[in-house]
Biopython code that builds the backbone (N, CA, C, O; Angstrom):
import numpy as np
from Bio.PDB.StructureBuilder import StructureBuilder

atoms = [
    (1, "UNK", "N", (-3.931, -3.779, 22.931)),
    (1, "UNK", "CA", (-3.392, -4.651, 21.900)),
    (1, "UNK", "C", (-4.448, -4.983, 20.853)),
    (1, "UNK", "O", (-4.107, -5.387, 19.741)),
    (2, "UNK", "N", (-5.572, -4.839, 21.151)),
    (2, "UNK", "CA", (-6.828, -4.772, 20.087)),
    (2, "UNK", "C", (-6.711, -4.618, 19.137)),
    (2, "UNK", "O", (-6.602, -5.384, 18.180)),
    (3, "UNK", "N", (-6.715, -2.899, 19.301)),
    (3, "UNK", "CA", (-6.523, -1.744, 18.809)),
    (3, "UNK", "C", (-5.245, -2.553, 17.403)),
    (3, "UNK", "O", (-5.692, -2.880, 16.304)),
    (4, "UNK", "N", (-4.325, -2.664, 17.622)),
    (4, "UNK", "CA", (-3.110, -3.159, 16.902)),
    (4, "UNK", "C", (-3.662, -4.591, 16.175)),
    (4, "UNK", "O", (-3.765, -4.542, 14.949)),
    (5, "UNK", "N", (-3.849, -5.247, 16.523)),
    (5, "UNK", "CA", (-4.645, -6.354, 16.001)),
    (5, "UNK", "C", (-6.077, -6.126, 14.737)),
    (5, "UNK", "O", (-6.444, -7.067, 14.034)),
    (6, "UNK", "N", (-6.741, -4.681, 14.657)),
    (6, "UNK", "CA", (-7.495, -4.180, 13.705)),
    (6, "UNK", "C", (-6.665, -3.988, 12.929)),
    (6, "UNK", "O", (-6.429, -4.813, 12.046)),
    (7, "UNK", "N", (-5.998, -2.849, 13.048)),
    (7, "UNK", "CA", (-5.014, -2.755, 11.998)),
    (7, "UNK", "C", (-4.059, -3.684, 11.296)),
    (7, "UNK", "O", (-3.703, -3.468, 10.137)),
    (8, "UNK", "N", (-3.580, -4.880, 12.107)),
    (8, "UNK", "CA", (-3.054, -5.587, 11.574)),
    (8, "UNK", "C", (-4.016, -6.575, 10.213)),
    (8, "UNK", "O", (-3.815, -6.959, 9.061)),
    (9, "UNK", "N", (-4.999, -6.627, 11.149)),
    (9, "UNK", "CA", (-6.251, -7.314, 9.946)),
    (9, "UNK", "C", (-6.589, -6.411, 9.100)),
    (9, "UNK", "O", (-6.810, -7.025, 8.056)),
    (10, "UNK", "N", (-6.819, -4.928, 8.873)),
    (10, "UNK", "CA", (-7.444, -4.163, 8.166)),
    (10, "UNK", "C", (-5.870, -4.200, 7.353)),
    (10, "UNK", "O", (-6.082, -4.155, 6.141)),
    (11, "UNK", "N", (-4.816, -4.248, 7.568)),
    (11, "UNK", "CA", (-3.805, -4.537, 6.781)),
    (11, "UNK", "C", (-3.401, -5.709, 5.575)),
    (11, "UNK", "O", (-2.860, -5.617, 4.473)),
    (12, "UNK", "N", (-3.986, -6.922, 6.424)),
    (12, "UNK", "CA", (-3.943, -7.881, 6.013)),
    (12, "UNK", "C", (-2.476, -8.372, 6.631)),
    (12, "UNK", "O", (-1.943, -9.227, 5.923)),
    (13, "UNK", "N", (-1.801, -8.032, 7.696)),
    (13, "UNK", "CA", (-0.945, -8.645, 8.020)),
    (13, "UNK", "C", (0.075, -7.629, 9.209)),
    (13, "UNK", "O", (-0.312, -6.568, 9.699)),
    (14, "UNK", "N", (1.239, -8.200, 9.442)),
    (14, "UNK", "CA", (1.915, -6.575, 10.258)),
    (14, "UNK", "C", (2.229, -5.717, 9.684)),
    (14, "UNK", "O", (2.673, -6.036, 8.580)),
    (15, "UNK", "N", (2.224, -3.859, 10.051)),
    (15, "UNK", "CA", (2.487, -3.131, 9.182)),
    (15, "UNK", "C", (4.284, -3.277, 8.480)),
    (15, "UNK", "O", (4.640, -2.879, 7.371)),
    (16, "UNK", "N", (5.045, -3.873, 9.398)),
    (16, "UNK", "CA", (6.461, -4.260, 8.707)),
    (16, "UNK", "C", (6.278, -4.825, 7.511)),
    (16, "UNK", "O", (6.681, -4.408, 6.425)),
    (17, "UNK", "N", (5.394, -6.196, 7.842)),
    (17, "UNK", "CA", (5.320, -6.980, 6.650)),
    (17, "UNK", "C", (4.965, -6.839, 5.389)),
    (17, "UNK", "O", (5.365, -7.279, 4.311)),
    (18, "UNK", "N", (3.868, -5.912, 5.862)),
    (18, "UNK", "CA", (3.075, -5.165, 4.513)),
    (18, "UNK", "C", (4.177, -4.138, 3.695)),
    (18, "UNK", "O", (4.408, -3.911, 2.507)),
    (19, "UNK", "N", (4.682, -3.685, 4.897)),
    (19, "UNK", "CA", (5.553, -2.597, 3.544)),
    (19, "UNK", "C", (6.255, -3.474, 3.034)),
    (19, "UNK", "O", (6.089, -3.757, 1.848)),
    (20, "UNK", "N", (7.351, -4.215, 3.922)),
    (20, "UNK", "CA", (8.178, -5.170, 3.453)),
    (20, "UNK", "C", (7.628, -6.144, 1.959)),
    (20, "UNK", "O", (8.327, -6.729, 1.131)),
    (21, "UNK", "N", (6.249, -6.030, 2.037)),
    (21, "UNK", "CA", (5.577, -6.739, 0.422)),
    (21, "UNK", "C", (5.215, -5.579, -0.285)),
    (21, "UNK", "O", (5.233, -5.802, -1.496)),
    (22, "UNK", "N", (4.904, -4.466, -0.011)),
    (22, "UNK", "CA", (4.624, -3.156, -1.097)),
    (22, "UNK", "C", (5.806, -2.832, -1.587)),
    (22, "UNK", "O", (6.012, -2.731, -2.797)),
    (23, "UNK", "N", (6.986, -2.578, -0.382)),
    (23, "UNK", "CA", (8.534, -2.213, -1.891)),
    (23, "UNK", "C", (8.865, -3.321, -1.874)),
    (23, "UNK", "O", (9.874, -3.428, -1.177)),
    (24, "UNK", "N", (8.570, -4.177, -2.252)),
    (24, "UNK", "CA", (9.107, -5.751, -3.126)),
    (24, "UNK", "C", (7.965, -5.387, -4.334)),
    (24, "UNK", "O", (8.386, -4.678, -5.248)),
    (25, "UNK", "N", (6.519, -5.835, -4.397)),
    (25, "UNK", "CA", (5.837, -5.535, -5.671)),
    (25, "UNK", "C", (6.275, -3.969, -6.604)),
    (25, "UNK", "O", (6.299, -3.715, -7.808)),
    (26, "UNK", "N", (6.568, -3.185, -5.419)),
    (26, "UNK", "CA", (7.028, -1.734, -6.016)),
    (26, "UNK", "C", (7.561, -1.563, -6.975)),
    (26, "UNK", "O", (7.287, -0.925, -7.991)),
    (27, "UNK", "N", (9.114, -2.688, -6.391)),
    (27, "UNK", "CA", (10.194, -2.662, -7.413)),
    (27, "UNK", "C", (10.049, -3.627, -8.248)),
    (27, "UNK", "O", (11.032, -3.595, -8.989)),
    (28, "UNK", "N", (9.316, -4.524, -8.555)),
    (28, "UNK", "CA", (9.054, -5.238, -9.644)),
    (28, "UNK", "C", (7.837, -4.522, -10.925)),
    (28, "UNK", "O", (7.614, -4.682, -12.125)),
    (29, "UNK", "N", (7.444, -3.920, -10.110)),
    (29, "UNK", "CA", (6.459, -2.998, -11.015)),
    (29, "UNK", "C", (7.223, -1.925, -11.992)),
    (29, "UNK", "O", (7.080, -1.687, -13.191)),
    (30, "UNK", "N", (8.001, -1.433, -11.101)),
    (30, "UNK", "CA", (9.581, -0.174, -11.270)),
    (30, "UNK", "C", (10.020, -0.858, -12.213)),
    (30, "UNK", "O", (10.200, -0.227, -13.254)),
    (31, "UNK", "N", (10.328, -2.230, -12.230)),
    (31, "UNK", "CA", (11.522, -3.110, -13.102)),
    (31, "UNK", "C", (10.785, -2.855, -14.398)),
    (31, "UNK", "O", (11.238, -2.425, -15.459)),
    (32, "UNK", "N", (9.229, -3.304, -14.004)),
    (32, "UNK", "CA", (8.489, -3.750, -15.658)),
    (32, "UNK", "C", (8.064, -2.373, -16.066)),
    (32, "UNK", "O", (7.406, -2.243, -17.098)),
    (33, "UNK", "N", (8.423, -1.219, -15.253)),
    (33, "UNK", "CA", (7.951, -0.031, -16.340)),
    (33, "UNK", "C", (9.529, 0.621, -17.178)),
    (33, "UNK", "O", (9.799, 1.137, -18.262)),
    (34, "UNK", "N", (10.335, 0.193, -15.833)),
    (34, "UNK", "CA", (11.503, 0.383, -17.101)),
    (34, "UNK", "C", (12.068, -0.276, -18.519)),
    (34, "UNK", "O", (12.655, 0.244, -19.468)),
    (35, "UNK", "N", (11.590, -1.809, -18.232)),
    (35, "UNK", "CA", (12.037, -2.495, -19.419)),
    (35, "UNK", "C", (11.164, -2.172, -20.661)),
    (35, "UNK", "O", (11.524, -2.292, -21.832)),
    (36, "UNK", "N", (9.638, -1.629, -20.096)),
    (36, "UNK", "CA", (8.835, -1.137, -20.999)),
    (36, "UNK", "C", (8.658, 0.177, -21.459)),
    (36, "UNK", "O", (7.777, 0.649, -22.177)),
    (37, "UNK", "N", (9.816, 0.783, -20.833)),
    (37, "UNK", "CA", (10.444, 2.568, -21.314)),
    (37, "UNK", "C", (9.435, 3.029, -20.748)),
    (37, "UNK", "O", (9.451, 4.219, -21.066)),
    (38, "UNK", "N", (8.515, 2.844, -20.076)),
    (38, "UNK", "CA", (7.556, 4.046, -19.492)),
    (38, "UNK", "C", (8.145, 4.704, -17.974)),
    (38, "UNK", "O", (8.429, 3.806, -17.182)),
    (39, "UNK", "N", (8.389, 6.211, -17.406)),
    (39, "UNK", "CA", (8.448, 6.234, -16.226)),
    (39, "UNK", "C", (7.445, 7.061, -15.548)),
    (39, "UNK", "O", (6.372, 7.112, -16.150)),
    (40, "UNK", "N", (7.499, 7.581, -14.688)),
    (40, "UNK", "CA", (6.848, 8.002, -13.435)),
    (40, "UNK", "C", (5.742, 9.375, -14.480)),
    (40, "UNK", "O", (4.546, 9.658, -14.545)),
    (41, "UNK", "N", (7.211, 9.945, -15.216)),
    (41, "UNK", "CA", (6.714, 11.386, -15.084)),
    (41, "UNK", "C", (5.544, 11.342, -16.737)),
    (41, "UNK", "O", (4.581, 11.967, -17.181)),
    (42, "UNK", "N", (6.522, 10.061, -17.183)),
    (42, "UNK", "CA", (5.298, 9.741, -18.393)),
    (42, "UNK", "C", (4.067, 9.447, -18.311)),
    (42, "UNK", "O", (3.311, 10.021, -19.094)),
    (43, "UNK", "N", (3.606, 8.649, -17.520)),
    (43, "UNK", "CA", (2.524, 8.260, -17.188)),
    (43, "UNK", "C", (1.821, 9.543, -16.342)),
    (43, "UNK", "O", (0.704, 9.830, -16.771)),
    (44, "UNK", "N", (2.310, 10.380, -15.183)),
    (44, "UNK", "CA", (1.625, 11.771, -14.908)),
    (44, "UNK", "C", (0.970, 12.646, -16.180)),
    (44, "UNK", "O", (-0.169, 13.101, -16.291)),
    (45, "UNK", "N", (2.115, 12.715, -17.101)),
    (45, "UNK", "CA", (1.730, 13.483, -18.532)),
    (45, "UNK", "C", (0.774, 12.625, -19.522)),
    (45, "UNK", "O", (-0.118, 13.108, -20.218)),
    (46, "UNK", "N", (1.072, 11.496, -19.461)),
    (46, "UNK", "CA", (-0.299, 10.923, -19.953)),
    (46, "UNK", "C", (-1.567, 11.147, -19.214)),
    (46, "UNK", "O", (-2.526, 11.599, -19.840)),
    (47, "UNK", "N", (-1.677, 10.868, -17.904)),
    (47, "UNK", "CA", (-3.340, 10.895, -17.848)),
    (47, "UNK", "C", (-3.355, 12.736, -17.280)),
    (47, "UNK", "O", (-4.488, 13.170, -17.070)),
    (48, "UNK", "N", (-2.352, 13.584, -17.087)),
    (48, "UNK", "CA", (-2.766, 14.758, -17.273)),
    (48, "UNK", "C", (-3.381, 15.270, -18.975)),
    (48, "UNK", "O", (-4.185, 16.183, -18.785)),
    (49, "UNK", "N", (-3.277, 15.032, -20.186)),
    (49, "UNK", "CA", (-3.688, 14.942, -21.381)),
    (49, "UNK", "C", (-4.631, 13.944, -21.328)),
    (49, "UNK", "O", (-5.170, 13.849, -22.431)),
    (50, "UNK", "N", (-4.958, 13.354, -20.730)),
    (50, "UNK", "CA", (-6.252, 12.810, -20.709)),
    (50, "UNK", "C", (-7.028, 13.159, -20.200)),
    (50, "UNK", "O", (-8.102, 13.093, -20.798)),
    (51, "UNK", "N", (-7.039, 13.708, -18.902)),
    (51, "UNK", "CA", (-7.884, 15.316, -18.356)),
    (51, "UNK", "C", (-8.098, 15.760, -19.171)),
    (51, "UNK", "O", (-9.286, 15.775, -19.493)),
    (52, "UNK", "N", (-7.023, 16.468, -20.119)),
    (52, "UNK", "CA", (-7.238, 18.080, -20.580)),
    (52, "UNK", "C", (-8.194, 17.679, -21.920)),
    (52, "UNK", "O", (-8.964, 18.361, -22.597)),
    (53, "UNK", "N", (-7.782, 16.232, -21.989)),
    (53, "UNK", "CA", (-8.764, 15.883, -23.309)),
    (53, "UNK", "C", (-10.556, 16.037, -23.248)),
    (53, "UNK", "O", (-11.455, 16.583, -23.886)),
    (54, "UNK", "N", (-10.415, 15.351, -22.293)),
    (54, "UNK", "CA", (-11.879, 15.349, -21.393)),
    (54, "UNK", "C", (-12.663, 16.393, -21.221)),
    (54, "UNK", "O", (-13.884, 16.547, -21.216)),
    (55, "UNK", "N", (-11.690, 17.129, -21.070)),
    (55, "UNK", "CA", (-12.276, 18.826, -20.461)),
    (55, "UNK", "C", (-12.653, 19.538, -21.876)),
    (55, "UNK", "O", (-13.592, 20.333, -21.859)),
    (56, "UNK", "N", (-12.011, 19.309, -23.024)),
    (56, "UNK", "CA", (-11.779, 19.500, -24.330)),
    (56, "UNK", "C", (-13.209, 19.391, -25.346)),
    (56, "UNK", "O", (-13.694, 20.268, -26.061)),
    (57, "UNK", "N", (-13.605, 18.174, -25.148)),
    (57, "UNK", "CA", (-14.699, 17.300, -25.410)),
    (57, "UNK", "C", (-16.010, 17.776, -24.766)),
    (57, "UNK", "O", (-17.162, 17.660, -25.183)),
    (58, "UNK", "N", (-15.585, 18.287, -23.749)),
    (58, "UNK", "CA", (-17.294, 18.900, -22.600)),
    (58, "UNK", "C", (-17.743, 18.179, -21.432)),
    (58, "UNK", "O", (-17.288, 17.055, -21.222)),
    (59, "UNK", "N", (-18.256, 18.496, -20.956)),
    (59, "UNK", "CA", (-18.551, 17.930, -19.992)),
    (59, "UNK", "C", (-19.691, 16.445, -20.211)),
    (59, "UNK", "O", (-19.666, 15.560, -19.356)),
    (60, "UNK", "N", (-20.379, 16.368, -21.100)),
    (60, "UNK", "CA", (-21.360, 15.223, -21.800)),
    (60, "UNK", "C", (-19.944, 14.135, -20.789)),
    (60, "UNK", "O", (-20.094, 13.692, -19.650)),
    (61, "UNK", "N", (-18.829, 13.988, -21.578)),
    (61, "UNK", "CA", (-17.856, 13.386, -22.089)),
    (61, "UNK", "C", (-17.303, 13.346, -20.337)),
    (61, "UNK", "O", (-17.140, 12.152, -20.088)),
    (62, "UNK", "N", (-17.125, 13.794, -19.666)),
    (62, "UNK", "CA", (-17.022, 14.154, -18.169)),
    (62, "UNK", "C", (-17.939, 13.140, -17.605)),
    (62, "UNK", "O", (-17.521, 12.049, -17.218)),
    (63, "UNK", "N", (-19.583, 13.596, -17.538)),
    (63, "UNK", "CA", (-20.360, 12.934, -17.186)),
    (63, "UNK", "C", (-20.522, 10.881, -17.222)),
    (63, "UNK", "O", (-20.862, 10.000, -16.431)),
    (64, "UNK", "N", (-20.029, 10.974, -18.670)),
    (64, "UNK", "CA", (-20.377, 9.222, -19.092)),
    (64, "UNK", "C", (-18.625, 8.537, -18.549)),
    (64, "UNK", "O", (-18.398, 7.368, -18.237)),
    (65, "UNK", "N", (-17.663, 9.628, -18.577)),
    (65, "UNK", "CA", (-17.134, 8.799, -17.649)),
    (65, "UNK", "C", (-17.226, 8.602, -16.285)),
    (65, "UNK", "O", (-16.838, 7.543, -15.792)),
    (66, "UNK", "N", (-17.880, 9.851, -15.341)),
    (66, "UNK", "CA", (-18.577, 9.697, -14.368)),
    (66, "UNK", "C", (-19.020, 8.134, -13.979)),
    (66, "UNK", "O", (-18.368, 7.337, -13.304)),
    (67, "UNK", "N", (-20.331, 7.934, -14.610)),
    (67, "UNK", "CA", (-21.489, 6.464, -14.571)),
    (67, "UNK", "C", (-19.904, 6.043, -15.103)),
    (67, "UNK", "O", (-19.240, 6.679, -14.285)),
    (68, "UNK", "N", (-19.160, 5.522, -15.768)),
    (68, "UNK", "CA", (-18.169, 4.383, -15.944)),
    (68, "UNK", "C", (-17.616, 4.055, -14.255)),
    (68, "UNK", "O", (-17.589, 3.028, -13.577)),
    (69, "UNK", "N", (-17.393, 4.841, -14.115)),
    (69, "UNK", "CA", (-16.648, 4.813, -12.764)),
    (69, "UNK", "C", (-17.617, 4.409, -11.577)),
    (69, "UNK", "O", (-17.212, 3.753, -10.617)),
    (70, "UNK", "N", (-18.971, 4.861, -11.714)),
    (70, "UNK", "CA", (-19.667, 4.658, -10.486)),
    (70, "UNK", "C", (-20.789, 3.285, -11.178)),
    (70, "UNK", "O", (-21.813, 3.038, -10.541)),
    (71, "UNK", "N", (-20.485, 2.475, -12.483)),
    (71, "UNK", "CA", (-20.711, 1.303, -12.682)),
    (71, "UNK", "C", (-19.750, 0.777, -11.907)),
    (71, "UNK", "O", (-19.919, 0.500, -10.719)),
    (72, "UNK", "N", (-18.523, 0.587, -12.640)),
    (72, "UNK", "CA", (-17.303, -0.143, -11.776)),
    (72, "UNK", "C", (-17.296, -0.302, -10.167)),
    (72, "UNK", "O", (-16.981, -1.245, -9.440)),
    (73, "UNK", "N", (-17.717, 0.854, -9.936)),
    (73, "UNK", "CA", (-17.731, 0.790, -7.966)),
    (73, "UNK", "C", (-18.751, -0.542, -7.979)),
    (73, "UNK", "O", (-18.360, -1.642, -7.588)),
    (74, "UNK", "N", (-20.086, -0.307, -8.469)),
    (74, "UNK", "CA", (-20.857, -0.918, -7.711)),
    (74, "UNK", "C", (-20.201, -2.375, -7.765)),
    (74, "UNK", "O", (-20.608, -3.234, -6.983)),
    (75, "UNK", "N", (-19.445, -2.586, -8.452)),
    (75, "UNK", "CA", (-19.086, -4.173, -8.444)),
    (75, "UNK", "C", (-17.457, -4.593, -7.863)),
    (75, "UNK", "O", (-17.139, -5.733, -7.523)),
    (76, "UNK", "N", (-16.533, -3.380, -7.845)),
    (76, "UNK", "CA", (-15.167, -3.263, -7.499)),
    (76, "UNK", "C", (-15.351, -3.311, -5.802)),
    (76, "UNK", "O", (-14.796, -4.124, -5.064)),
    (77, "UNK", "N", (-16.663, -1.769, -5.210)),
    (77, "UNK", "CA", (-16.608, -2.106, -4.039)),
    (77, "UNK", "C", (-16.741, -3.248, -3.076)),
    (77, "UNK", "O", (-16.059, -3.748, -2.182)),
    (78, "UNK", "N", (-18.058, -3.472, -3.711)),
    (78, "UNK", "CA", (-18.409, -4.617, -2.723)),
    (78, "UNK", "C", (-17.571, -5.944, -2.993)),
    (78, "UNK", "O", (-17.651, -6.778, -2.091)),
    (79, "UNK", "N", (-17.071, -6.152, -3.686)),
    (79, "UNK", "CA", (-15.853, -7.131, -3.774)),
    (79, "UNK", "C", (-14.356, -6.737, -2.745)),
    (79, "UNK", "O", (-13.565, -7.473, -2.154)),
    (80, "UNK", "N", (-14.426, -5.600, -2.851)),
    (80, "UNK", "CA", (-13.252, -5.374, -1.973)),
    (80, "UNK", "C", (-13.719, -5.285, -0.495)),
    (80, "UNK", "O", (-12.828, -5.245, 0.353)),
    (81, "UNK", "N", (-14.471, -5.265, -0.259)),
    (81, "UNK", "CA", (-15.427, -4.860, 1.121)),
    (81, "UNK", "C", (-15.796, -6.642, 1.620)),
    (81, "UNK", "O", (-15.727, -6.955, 2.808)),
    (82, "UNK", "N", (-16.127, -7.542, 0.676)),
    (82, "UNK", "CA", (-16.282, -8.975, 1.475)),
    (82, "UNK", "C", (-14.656, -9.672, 1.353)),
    (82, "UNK", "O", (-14.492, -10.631, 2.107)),
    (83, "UNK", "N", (-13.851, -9.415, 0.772)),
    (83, "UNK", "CA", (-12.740, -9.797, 0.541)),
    (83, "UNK", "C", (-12.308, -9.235, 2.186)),
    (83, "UNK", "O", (-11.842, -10.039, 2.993)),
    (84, "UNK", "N", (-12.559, -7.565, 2.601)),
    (84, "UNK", "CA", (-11.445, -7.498, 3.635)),
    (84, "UNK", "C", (-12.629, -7.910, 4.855)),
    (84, "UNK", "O", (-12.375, -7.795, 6.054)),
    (85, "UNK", "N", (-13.995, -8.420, 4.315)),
    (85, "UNK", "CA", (-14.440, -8.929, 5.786)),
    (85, "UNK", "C", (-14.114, -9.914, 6.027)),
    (85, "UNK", "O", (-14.037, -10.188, 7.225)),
    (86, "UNK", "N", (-13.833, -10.726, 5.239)),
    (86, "UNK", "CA", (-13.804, -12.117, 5.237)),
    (86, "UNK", "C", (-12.097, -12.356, 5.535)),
    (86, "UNK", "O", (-11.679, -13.462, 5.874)),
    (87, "UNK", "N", (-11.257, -11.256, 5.372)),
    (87, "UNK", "CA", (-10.130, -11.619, 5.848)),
    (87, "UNK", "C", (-9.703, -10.976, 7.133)),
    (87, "UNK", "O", (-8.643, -11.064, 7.752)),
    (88, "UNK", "N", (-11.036, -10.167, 7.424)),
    (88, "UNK", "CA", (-10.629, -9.780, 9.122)),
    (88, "UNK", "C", (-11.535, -11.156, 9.782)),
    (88, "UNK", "O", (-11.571, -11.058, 11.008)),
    (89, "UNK", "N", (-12.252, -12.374, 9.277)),
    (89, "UNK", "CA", (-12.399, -13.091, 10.338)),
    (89, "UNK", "C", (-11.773, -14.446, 10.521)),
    (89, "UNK", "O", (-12.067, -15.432, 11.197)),
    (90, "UNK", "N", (-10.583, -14.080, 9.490)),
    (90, "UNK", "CA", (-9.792, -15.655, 9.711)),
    (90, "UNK", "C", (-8.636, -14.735, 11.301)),
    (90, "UNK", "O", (-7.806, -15.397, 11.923)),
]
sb = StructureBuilder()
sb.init_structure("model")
sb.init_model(0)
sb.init_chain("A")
sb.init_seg("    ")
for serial, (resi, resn, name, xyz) in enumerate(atoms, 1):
    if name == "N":
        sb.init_residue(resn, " ", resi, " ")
    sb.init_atom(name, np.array(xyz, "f"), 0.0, 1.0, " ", f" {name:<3s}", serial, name[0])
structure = sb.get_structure()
């Protein structure tokens, strides 16, 4: 029962519950991309043209978004990393 109890914390809750709150935010997310005309396959075709843009530009342009991304970690991870320690010890 441990075992089930990690996961429930590395979840943040039971896995029922959790889905039961992922398609609830899902479909409110669903709601606000329809009222805002964007769907699924738009947004694929957008950041696929944002690849191809990238690739377009050279690799320089590759690289500096590289460091963007591995700035962001250093401060995204470890925020998400004391957030789920600190909520596996309640």
């Amino acid at each position: 029962m441990a075992h089930g109890g990690g996961i429930e914390r590395f979840l943040g809750g039971s896995p029922l519950g959790v889905l039961i709150r992922l398609i609830f935010i899902s479909l409110l997310v669903g709601a606000a991309m329809a009222f805002l005309g964007l769907s699924p396959r738009a947004l694929f075709d957008s950041a696929l043209r944002f690849a191809r843009s990238l690739g377009d530009l050279g690799f320089g342009a590759v690289r500096e978004v590289g460091q963007w991304v591995i700035a962001g970690a250093l401060i995204v991870i470890p925020v998400w990393l004391i957030s789920r320690l600190l909520a596996a010890r309640r």
